[in-house]
N, C-alpha and C positions, 0 to 999 in steps of 0.2 A: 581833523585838525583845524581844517577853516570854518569849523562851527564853532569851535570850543574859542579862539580865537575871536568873533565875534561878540559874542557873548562875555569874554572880559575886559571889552573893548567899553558896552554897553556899563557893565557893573562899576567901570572907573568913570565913567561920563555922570552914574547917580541915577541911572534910572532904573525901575524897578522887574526883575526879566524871572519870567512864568516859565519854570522849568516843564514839569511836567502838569499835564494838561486834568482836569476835574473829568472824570466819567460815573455817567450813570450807573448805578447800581445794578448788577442781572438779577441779583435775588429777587428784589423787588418786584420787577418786570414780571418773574415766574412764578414768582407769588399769585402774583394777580391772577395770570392764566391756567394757573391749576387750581385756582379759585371758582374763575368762569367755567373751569372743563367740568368740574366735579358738577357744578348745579345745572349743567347742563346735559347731564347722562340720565336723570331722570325722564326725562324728554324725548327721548328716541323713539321713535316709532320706525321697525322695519319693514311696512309698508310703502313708508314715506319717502327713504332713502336710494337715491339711484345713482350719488356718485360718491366717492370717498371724502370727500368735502362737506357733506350732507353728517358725518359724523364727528363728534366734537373729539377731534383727534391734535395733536401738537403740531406745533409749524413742522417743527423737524422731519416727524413722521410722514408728514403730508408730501415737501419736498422730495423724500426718499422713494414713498410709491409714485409720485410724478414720474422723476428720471430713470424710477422701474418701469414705467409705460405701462404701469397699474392704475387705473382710471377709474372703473367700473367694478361694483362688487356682486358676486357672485351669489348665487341665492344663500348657500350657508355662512357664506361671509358678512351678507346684510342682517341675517336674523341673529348668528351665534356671537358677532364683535359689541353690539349693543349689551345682552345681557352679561358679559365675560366683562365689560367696563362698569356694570352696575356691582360686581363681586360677588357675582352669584356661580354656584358649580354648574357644567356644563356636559354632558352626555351628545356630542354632535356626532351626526350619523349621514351619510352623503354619498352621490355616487364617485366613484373614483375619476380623477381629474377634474374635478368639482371648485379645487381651492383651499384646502381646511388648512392648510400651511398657513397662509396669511390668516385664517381665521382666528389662530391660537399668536402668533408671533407680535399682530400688533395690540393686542392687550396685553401683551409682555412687557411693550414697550412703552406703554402708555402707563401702565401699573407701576411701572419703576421710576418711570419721569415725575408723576404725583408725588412721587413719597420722597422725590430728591434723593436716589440711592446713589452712592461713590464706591471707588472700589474699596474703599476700608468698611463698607456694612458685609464685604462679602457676598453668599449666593443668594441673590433675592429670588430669579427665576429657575426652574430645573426641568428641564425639556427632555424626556426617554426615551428612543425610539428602539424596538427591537433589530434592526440590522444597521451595520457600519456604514452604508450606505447612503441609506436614510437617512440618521445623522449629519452625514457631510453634506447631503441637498440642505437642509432644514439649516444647516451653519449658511451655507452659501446665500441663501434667499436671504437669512439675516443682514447677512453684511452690506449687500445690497439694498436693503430698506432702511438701518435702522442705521448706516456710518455716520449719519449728522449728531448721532446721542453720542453722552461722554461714556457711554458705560464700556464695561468689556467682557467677549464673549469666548469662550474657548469650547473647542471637540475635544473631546475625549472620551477615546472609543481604543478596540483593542489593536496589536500590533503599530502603536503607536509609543516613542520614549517614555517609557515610565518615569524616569528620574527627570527631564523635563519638564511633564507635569505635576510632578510632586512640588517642586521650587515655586510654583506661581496658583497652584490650586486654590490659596487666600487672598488671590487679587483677582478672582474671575467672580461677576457679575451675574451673567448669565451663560448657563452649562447647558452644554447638547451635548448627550453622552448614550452610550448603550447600556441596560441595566449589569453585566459583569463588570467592567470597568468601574464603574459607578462604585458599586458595591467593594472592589480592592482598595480605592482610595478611601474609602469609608472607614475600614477594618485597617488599613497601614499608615495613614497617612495622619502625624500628627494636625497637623498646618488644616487641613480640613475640616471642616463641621458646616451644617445645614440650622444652626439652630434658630437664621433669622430669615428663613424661604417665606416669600409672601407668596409667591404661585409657583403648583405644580401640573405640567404637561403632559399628558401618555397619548402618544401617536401612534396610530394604531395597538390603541386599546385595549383591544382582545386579545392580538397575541402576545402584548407582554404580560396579560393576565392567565394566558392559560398556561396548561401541564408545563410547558416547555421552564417556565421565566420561573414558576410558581412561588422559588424558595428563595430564590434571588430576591424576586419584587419583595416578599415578605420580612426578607432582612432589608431591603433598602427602605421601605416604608416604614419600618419601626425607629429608623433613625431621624424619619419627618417629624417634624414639627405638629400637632393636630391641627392648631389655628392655622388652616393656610387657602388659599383659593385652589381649586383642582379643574382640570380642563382634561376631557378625554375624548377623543377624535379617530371614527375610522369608519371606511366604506361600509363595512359588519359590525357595527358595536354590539355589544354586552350588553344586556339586559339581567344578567344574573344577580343575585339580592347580596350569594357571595363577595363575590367579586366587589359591589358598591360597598360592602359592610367591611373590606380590606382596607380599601381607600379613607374610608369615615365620613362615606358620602351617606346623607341622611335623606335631604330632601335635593335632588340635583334636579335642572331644567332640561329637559331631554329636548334635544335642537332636531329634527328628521325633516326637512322642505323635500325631500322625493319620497316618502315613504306612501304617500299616497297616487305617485306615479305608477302608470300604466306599466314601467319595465323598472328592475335593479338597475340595472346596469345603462350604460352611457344609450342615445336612442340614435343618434349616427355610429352605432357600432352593429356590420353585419355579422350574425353568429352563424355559425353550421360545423356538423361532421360526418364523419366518416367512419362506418364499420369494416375493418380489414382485419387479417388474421398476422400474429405476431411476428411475423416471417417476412410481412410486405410492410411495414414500417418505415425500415429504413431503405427500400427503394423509395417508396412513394417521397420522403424527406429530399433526399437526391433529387428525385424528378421537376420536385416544386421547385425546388432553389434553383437547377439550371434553368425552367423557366421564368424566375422570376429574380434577372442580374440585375434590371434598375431598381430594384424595390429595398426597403429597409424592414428585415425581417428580425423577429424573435423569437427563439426558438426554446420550451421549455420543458425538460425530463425530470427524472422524479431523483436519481442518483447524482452526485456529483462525479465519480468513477463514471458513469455515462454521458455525462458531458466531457470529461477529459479526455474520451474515448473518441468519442464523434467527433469533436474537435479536432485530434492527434489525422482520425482517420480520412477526413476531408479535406485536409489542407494537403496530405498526401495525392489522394483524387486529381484536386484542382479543379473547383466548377467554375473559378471567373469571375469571382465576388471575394472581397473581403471578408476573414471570418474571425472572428472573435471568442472567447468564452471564458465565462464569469460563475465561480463558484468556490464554496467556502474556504477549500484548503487551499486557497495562493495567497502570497502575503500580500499585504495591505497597501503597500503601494503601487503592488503590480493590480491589485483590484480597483484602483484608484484613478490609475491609468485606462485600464478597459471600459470602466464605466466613461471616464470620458472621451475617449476616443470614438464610443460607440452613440453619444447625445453628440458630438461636430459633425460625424460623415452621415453618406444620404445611403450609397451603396452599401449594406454591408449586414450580415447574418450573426448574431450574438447566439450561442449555444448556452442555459444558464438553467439552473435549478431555483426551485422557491424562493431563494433570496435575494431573488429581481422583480420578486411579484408584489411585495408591498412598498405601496408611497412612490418608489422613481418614478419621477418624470423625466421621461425619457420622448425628447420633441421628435415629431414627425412620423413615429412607425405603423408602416404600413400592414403588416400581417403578426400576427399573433398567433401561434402554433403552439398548440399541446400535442407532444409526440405520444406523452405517457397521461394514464387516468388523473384527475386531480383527487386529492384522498375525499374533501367535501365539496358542497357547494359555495361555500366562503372561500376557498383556494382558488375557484373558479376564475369567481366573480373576480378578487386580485388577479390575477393571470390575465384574464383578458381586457382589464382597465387599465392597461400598459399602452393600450393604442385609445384609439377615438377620445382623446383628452383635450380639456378646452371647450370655446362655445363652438369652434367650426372646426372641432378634429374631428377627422373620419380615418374609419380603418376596422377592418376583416378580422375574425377570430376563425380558426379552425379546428376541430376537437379530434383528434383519433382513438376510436374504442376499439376493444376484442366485441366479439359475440354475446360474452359473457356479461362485459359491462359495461351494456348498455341498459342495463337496469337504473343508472343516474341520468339519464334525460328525462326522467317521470320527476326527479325531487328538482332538477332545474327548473320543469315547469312552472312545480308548484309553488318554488320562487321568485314567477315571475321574468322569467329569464325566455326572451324568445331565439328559441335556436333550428334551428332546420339541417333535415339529413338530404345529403347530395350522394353523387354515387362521381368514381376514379374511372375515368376512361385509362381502358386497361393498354391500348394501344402507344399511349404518351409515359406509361410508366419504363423508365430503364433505371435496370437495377446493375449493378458492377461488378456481380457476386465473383465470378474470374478473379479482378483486379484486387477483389478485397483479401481470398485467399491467397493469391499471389504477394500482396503487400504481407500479410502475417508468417506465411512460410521466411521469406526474406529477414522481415526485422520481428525478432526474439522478443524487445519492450513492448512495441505494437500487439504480440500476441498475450505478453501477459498481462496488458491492460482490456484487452476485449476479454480476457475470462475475469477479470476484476469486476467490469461492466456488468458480464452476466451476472456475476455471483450475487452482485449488491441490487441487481432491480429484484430479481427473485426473492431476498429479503426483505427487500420494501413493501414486495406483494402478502407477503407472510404478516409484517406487522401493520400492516391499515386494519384499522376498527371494522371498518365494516366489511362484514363475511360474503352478504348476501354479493357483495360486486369481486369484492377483490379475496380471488383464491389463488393457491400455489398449485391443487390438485390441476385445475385447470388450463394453465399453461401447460403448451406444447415448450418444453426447452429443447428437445432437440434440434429443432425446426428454428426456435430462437438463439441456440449455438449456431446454428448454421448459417443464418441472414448474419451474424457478424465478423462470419468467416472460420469460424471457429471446427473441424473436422469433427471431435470429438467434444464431447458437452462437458466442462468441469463437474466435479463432483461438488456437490451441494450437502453440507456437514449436516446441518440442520434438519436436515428434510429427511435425509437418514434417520436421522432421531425422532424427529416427528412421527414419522412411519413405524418405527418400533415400538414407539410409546401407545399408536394406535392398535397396532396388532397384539402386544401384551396385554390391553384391556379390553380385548373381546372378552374375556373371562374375567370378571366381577371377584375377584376374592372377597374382599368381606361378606359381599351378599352370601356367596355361594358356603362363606365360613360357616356363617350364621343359619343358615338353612339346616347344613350337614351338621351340626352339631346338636340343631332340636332335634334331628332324628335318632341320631345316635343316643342320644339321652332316653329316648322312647326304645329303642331297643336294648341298652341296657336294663332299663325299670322292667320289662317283660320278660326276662333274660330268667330270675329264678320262677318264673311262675309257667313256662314252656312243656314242664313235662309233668305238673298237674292237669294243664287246659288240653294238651293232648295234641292231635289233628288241626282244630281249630287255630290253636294256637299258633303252629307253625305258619299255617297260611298268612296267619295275620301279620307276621313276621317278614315273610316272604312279601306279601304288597308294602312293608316299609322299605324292605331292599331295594324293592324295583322306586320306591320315592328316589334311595337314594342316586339313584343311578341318572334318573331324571333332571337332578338338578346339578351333579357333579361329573359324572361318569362320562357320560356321554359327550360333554364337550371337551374334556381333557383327549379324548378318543379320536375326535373331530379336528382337536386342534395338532395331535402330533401326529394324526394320518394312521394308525391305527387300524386293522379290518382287526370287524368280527368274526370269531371261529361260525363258520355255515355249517347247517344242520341237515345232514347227510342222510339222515334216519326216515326216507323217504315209504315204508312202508304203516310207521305209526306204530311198531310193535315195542312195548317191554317185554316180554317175554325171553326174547334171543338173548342170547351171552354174544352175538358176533356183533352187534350193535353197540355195546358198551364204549368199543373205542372208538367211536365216533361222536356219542352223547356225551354233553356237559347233564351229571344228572344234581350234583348241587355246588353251591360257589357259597368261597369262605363271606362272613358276612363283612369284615375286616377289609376285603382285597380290595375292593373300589375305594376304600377311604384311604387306604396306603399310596395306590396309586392316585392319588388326588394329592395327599401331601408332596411325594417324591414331585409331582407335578410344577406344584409351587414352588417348592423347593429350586429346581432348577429355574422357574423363570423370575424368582428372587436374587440368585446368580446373576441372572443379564441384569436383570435394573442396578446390581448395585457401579455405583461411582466406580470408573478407573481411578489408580492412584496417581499423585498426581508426583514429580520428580523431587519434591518436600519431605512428600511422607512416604517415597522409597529411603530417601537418605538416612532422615531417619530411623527406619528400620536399617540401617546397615550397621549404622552407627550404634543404637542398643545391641547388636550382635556381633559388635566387636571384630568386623572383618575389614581386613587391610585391602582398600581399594587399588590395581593401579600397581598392583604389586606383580614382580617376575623372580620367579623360584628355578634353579639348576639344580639338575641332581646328577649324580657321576652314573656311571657303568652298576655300579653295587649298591644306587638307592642313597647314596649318600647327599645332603643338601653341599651345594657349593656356595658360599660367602661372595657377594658382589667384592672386590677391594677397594671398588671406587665409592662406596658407602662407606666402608670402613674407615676413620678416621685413626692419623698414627702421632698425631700431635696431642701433646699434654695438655697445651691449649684449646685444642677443637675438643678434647674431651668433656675438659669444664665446662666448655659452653652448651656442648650439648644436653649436660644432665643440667645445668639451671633451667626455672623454672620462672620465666619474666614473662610479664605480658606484651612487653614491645622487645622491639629488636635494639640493639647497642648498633649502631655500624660503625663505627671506630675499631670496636670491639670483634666484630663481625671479618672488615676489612683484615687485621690484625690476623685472625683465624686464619684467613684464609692463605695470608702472607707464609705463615707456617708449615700448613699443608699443601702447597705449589713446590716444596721442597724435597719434601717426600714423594710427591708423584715426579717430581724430575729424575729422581732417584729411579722409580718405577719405571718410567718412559727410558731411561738409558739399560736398563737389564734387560726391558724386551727387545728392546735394538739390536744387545748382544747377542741373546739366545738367538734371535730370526738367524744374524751370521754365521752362528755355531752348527744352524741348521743347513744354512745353503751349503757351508766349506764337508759337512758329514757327508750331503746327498752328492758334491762333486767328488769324492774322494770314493766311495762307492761305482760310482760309475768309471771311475778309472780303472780302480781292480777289475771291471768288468771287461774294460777294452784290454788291459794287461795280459791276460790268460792264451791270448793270441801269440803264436810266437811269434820270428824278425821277419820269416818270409810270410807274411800274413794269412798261414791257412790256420784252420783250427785245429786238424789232425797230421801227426807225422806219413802216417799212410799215404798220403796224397804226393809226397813229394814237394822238393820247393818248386818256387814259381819263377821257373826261367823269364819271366813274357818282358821281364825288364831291361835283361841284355842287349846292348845292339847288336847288330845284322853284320856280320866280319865282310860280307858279297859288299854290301854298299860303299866300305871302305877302301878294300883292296880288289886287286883283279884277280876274278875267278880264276880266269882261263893263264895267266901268268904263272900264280903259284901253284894250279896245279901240274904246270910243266917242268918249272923249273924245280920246283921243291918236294921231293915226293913226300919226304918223311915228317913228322910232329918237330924234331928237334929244329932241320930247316925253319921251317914256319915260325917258330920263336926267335929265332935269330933275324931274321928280315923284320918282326916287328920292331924289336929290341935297336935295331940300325936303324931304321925309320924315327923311331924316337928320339934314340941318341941325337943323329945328323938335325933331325928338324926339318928338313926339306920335301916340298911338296911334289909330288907325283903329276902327271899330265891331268891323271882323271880328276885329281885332287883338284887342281887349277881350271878345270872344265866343270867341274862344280860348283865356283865359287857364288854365291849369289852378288847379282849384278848392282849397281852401287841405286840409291836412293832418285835420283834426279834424271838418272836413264830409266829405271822403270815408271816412276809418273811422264816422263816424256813418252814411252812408248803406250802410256794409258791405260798400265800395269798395276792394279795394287798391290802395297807391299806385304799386308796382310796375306795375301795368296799364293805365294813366294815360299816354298818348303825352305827350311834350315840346312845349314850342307849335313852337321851332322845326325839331324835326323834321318835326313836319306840315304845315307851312308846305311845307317843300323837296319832301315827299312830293308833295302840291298841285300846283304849281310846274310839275314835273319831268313831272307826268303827265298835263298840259294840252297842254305845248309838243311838237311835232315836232322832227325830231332836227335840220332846217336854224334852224327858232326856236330850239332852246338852243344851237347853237353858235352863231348872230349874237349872244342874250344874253352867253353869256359872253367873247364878243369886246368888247363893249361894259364888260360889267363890268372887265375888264382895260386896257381905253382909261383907264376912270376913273381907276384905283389910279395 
C-alpha cells in the first residue's frame, strides 16, 4: 500500500515512473550456448578429459554433478559421454560399479537442453530398465543431477497408480520405466504416444533383450520411432547381430575400457568358494552371519519361496543382526522400503533373489553370498558386483557349490574371473537343526513354507539350461528336506512324471514298430511258399522269429519282469513221450507280436492325459445325468417325491416352466411370497401329527399301567397288599386291650369312643413330637424326628400276627 502510494504521488508531481524493469532475453543467451556446445563436441578427445568441466556440458548440468560431489569421470564415463554427445549409437560395456548411470543420463540431458524441449514436445528421452528397482535408482540420480533443467521426469514402473499415470503421461519429458509398464500405457493409454523420442536408453541391455523381455521389448520397440539415438549399457553386453537388428542399430560404437583388463570383474573384489553337500548349507549361512554381526551382508538364492523361507526362519532363530528380504512377490512399496532401509544401515543381512543383482547400488557391502548355483556366468559376474563398487570399494564374494557343480569354475576362469577354493573349518559350524524342527512342528505357515522352499529350488534345478551342472537326479532331497526341518520330503509332481516318461521310453515304439513290421512282411511273403521249399524253409523261418524276438520280445519280457519257461530236458532226448511236457517244441509265429501289441497297448493307457474337471463335466452333461441328486424309495421299491421341490402354487408353476435367460426377482420374490404359504400350511400339519403321535404313545402306555388292579399286584392269586395299613400296637396299648377287652366287638367300641370323644391317651401325649425351637436347642434335627403317626402304625403293625392284622383290618372296614 505505501508503494502504490508512492508511486501516485510521483505520477501527480509529472514525472515519469518505470514500472516494470527491461530484462535480458534467456532465449538469446541459450542460443548462443547451444551454439558454442554443439561445435564444440567435435573436439573431445577422451584421453584428454579428467574432470567433468573438461566436457562441453551445460551450466546447469555442471552445477547439478558439483553439489552431487561428482567431480571426476570414470573411465566409461569419459569415453562413452563424448561420443553419446556427438549422436552416435552406443554399445557400453563396463565392469559393475563402474558409473554407466551417469554415462547415459547426462547426454539425456544435454540432448534435450540443445533441442529446447518443454513439456508440450512430450517424451524426447525413454530410459528401460529391466527391474523396478533399477528404475527408481536411475530416477533418483536423476533428480539429483539434472533439478536445475526445466524438463520433467517421471517412474513408471509396476505396482504403481495406473490412473495417476495415465492423467500426466503427456507432460513427462523424460520416462524411466520397466518394459511391462511401458508397453500397457502404450496399448491403453490415449494421451500417450512416443512419436517425437529423440533418445532411447536400455540398462542393462541384455537382459531386457533376452528370452525373458523378448515379446514385450518387440512390441515396445515397434511403437519407436526409427530416427532416434540408442544407448545400451551393461556389465555383459550383447554382441548379438539379432538383438542389434531389433533396435535398428546398423553401425553402433562399441564403448568396452575393461575389456582388455586382466579381470571381469571389479579387482578390489576378493572372490572364493566353497564345496559342501546340500545339507550343510544352511548351517554354514547361520555360522557366517553369527560371526559376522558388524558386517553388511548379502545374501542370494535362486527361489523367491526361499528367500521368504530363510527370512521367516531367522528372524525366528534370532542371530543379532538385522535382517531383511527383497523379492519379487511383495508389493512395491514394501520393496521400496527394503531396498532403502538396507542402502542407510551398516549392520544388517538382506536375503534377495536375482532381482538385486542387476544395476543396485547398494553403498558399503561388505560380503556377497551365493547360497544357491548362479544359472551362468553373467548372473555371476552381477551378483558379486553388488560389493567392491567405486574407485575404493572393497568387499568379499563367497560362492557355495554341490560336488556336482562345480564343473562352473572352469567357465569362470575362462572368463577371466579370478576366484579361489577355501575349505569350512568344521569346528565353527553350528547348525540349529533341534530349533529348526522344533520351530516347524510348532508353527503350521512355518512348515508349509519350507516345503514351498523345497518344492520350488528343486524346480529351479530342473529348469537351468545347462544339464552338465545343474541336475535334479543328483540331489540328495532327502537330506535337503531334512537341513530345513522338514521330517518327511514333500512330494515333487514333476519329477514323478519325469521319471515315468523316462522309464516308458526305454522301449522305442516307433523304432521297434518299424522293425517288427519288415519282418512280418518277410514272413508273410514266405508264408505260401513254406511247403514247396520244404525243411529249408522252415528254418528260414524260424531265424526270422528268433529276429523277431530280438528286437521286440525280449524287452517287452524285460520290462514287465517276465521269466522264461527253463528247459528241463536235461538228457537231449526226442525220442521220450515223458519229455513232451516239459519241451516247448514250436511257438505260434503271431505270439510275440501280440504280446508286443497288448504291450503298448497298455503303456499307451499310462501316457494318455488325465481328464481334466471340464471334460468330466462335460461327459456328464452329453449323458444326461442329474448331478447332486437324492432319490427315496419306500419299503415296496416305490420313488418318494421330495415336497420341498414340489411346488403347490400356480405361480411358482409358471415360473418354472418359463424358459428366460435371466432371472425376474420381482417375479421370483413374488414366487416365493406364495409358496411360504403353503409350506406354513405344511409346517403346521407336521406339528399336529408329531402331537397326535405323542398323546397315541401316552395313552398306550396307560392301558399298560391300567391292567394292574387297586392293590397293585398283577395277579389275584397273590392276595392284596396289606403292607399299607398302620400298626393298631403303635396306636393303642397292647397290654390294656388285651386285658380289658377280650372279644372283637369290645375292640370296636373303645375305638369308636376314642374317636367320638377326641381325647388323647397318656401314650398318645408321650408321643407327641416335641415343638421346633426345643429340638434345635437340644441340637436335635427336625428331619430325624419320627411322625407320631407313623410310629404308631410302626407299633401296631409289629405286635399283631399276620391272622390279627387281617381280622383287624376286616374289622376296620366293617366300620367305614
Amino acid at each position: 500500500m505505501k508503494r502504490d502510494g508512492t508511486l501516485q504521488k510521483k505520477q501527480r508531481q509529472g514525472k515519469k515512473v518505470q514500472i516494470f524493469k527491461s530484462r535480458k532475453k534467456k532465449s538469446t543467451e541459450e542460443d548462443a550456448a547451444i551454439q558454442y556446445l554443439r561445435a564444440q563436441y567435435d573436439k573431445i578427445v577422451p584421453d584428454e578429459v579428467k574432470s567433468f568441466k573438461d566436457f562441453p556440458l551445460s551450466q546447469k548440468t555442471l552445477k547439478g554433478l558439483k553439489e552431487s560431489n561428482y567431480t571426476t569421470p570414470t573411465e566409461i564415463q569419459r569415453q562413452a559421454i563424448g561420443y553419446a554427445l556427438q549422436g552416435k549409437d552406443i554399445l557400453g560395456a563396463a565392469k559393475t560399479g563402474s558409473g554407466k548411470t551417469l554415462a547415459f543420463l547426462i547426454p539425456v540431458l544435454e540432448k534435450l537442453f540443445c533441442t529446447k524441449w518443454t513439456r508440450f514436445d512430450g517424451v524426447g528421452a525413454l530410459v528401460i530398465s529391466p527391474t523396478r528397482e533399477l528404475a527408481y535408482q536411475i530416477y533418483e540420480t536423476l533428480r539429483k543431477v539434472g533439478y536445475l533443467h526445466d524438463f520433467s521426469a517421471g517412474l513408471i514402473i509396476g505396482g504403481q497408480n495406473l490412473k495417476f499415470e495415465k492423467k500426466r503421461m503427456d507432460q513427462i519429458n523424460i520416462l524411466i520405466c520397466t518394459p511391462g509398464r511401458l508397453l500397457q500405457h502404450m496399448d491403453e493409454n490415449p494421451l500417450f504416444h512416443c512419436n517425437n523420442l529423440q533418445i532411447l536408453v536400455l540398462d542393462e541391455a541384455d537382459r531386457c533383450l533376452d528370452m525373458g523381455f523378448e515379446a514385450t521389448m518387440n512390441a515396445v520397440i515397434e511403437n519407436l520411432p526409427p530416427e532416434r539415438q540408442t544407448l545400451l549399457f551393461s556389465a555383459t553386453q550383447t554382441k548379438s547381430v539379432k538383438d542389434l537388428a531389433r533396435l535398428s542399430l546398423s553401425f553402433p560404437t562399441y564403448v568396452a575400457p575393461h575389456e582388455q583388463a586382466e579381470t571381469v570383474t571389479p579387482e578390489s573384489l576378493q572372490q572364493s568358494y566353497i564345496v559342501c553337500e546340500i545339507d550343510e548349507k544352511l548351517g554354514i549361512l547361520w555360522s557366517f552371519i553369527r560371526n559376522h554381526l558388524k558386517q553388511k551382508v548379502l545374501v542370494f538364492m535362486a527361489t523367491c519361496k526361499q528367500v521368504k523361507y530363510t527370512y521367516e526362519l531367522f528372524c525366528k532363530l534370532r542371530p543379532g543382526v538385522s535382517l531383511l528380504a527383497l523379492y519379487g512377490t511383495l508389493h512395491q512399496e514394501r520393496r521400496e522400503k527394503i531396498y532403502n532401509e538396507f542402502c542407510r544401515k551398516s549392520n544388517v543381512v538382506l536375503f534377495a533373489t536375482d532381482l538385486a543383482s542387476r544395476g543396485l547400488d547398494f553403498p558399503r557391502v561388505n560380503w556377497v553370498i551365493q547360497v544357491d548355483c548362479p544359472e551362468d556366468v553373467d548372473t555371476y559376474i552381477h551378483r558379486a558386483g553388488r560389493t567392491a563398487r567405486g574407485v575404493l570399494g572393497k568387499g568379499e564374494g563367497l560362492l557355495m557349490l554341490l560336488p556336482h557343480e562345480e564343473k562352473i569354475i572352469e567357465d569362470l576362469k575362462r572368463r577371466k574371473i579370478p576366484i579361489n577354493k577355501i575349505l569350512v573349518d568344521p569346528s565353527k559350524i553350528v547348525t540349529p537343526q533341534r530349533k529348526i524342527e522344533g520351530l516347524l512342528s510348532d508353527n503350521i505357515e512355518l512348515k508349509q513354507s519350507a516345503q514351498r522352499a523345497f518344492v520350488s529350488y528343486v524346480k529351479s534345478v530342473s529348469l537351468m539350461k545347462n544339464k552338465d551342472i545343474f541336475s535334479c537326479q543328483m540331489l540328495d532331497t532327502d537330506a535337503y528336506a531334512k537341513s530345513l526341518g522338514l521330517i518327511i520330503p514333500p512330494r515333487i509332481k514333476f519329477m514323478y512324471k519325469h521319471q515315468n516318461k523316462i522309464q516308458n521310453n526305454i522301449i522305442k515304439p516307433q523304432e521297434d514298430k518299424v522293425e517288427t513290421n519288415v519282418v512280418i512282411d518277410k514272413l508273410n511273403a514266405k508264408a505260401d511258399d513254406v511247403e514247396s521249399c520244404g525243411q529249408n524253409a522252415a528254418e528260414e523261418d524260424d531265424k526270422e522269429l528268433k529276429e523277431v524276438r530280438c528286437i521286440s520280445a525280449e524287452k517287452v519280457i524285460k520290462k514287465s519282469k517276465r521269466k522264461e519257461i527253463p528247459n528241463l530236458n536235461f538228457h537231449n532226448s526226442d525220442y521220450s513221450d515223458e519229455d513232451d511236457f516239459l519241451k516247448v517244441k514250436k511257438t505260434d509265429n503271431n505270439l510275440v507280436v501280440d504280446e508286443y501289441m497288448e504291450e503298448k497297448q497298455i503303456i499307451s493307457k499310462k501316457n494318455t492325459k488325465p481328464l481334466t474337471k471340464a471334460a468330466v463335466a462335460k461327459k456328464i452333461l452329453k449323458k444326461k445325468i442329474k448331478v447332486n441328486t437324492k432319490v427315496k424309495f419306500t419299503e415296496d421299491g416305490e420313488t418318494i417325491e421330495d415336497e420341498k421341490k414340489d411346488v403347490k402354487s400356480q405361480a411358482a408353476k409358471l415360473f418354472m416352466n418359463e424358459d428366460v435367460g435371466g432371472v425376474d426377482i420381482e417375479k421370483a420374490k413374488e414366487v416365493l411370497r406364495e409358496e411360504d404359504k403353503f409350506d406354513k400350511i405344511r409346517f403346521r400339519e407336521k406339528v399336529k401329527e408329531k402331537h397326535r403321535e405323542q398323546k397315541r404313545k401316552l395313552k398306550n402306555k396307560r392301558k399298560e399301567e391300567g391292567e394292574k388292579d387297586e392293590f397293585g399286584s398283577q395277579s389275584e392269586s397273590d392276595g392284596p397288599d396289606l403292607s399299607w395299613l398302620p400298626d393298631p400296637d403303635n396306636v393303642y396299648n397292647k397290654k390294656a386291650i388285651s386285658n380289658e377287652y377280650k372279644s372283637d366287638s369290645d375292640i370296636d367300641q373303645v375305638i369308636s369312643d376314642n374317636d367320638e370323644t377326641g381325647d388323647e391317651s397318656e401314650d398318645q401325649k408321650y408321643h407327641r413330637p416335641p415343638k421346633r425351637k426345643l429340638l434345635e436347642n437340644k441340637g436335635i434335627p427336625q428331619d430325624s424326628v419320627i411322625p407320631r403317626k407313623v410310629k404308631k402304625i410302626q407299633d401296631l403293625s409289629g405286635s399283631l400276627s399276620v391272622l390279627e392284622a387281617e381280622a383287624f383290618a376286616m374289622q376296620l372296614l366293617r366300620a367305614k
